[in-house]
C-alpha positions in Angstrom: 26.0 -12.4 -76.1 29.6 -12.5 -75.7 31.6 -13.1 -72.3 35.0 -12.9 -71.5 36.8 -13.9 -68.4 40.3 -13.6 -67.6 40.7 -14.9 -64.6 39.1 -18.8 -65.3 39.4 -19.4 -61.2 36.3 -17.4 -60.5 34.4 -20.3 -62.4 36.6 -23.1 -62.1 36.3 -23.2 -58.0 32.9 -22.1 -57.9 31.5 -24.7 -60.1 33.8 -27.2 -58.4 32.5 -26.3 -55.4 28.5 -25.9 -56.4 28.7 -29.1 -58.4 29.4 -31.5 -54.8 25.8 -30.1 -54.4 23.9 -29.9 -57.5 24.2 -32.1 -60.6 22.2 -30.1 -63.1 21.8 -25.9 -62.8 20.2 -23.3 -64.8 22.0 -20.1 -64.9 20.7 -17.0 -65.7 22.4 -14.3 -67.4 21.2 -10.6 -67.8 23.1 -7.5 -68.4 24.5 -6.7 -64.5 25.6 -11.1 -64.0 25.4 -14.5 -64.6 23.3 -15.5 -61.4 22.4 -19.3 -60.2 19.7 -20.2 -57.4 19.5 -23.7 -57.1 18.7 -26.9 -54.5 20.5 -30.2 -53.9 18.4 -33.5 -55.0 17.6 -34.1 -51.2 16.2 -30.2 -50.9 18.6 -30.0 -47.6 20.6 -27.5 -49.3 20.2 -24.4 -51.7 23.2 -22.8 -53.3 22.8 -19.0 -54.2 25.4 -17.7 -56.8 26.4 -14.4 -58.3 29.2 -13.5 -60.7 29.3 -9.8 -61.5 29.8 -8.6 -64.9 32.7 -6.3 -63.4 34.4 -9.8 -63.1 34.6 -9.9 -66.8 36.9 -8.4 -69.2 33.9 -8.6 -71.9 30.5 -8.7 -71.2 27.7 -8.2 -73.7 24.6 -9.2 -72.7 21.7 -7.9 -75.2 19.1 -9.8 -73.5 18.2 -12.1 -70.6 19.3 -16.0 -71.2 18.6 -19.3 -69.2 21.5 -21.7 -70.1 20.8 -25.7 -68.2 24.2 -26.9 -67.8 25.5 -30.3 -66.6 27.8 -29.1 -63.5 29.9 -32.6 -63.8 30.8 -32.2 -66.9 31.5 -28.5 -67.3 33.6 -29.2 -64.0 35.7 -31.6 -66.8 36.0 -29.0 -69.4 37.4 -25.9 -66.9 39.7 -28.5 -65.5 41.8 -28.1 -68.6 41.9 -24.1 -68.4 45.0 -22.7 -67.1 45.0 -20.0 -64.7 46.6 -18.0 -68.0 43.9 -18.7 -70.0 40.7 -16.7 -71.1 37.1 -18.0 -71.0 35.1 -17.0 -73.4 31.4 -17.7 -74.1 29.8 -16.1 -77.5 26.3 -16.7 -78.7 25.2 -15.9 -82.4 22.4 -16.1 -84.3 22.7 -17.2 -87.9 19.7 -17.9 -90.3 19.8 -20.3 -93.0 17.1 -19.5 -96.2 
């Protein structure tokens, strides 16, 4: 899996936003986009969210993934992207014999 975004505001203010509601999210990401249904602690409120993979400069997605993130502190990491900056996620595999 390998993702690349250009434009880091597409994450930054919609996990800014998501994360007043939800602590703790599970996104999952398939080959079309990186999709998040989730409800607040209280179960008043459920946040639906979609990021297309035409929002990506790179986006290779061999098969489906569920990544549980921490919304507080990812919402501390893209804090420190610029809006000139590039995010990129990349998952390998490497085997040890």
């Amino acid at each position: 899996m390998r993702l690349s975004l250009a434009d880091p505001k597409y994450i930054k203010d919609s996990i800014t936003i998501i994360s007043e509601l939800v602590n703790e999210a599970r996104f999952k990401i398939n080959s079309n986009a990186i999709e998040l249904i989730a409800m607040d602690p209280a179960n008043v409120a459920m946040v639906i969210f979609k990021l297309l993979s035409s929002a990506f400069v790179e986006y290779s997605v061999k098969e489906p993934v569920d990544i549980a993130i921490n919304l507080g502190n990812l919402k501390q990491i893209l804090r420190r992207a610029s809006p000139t900056d590039t995010l990129m996620r990349k998952k390998s595999r490497e085997f040890l014999s």
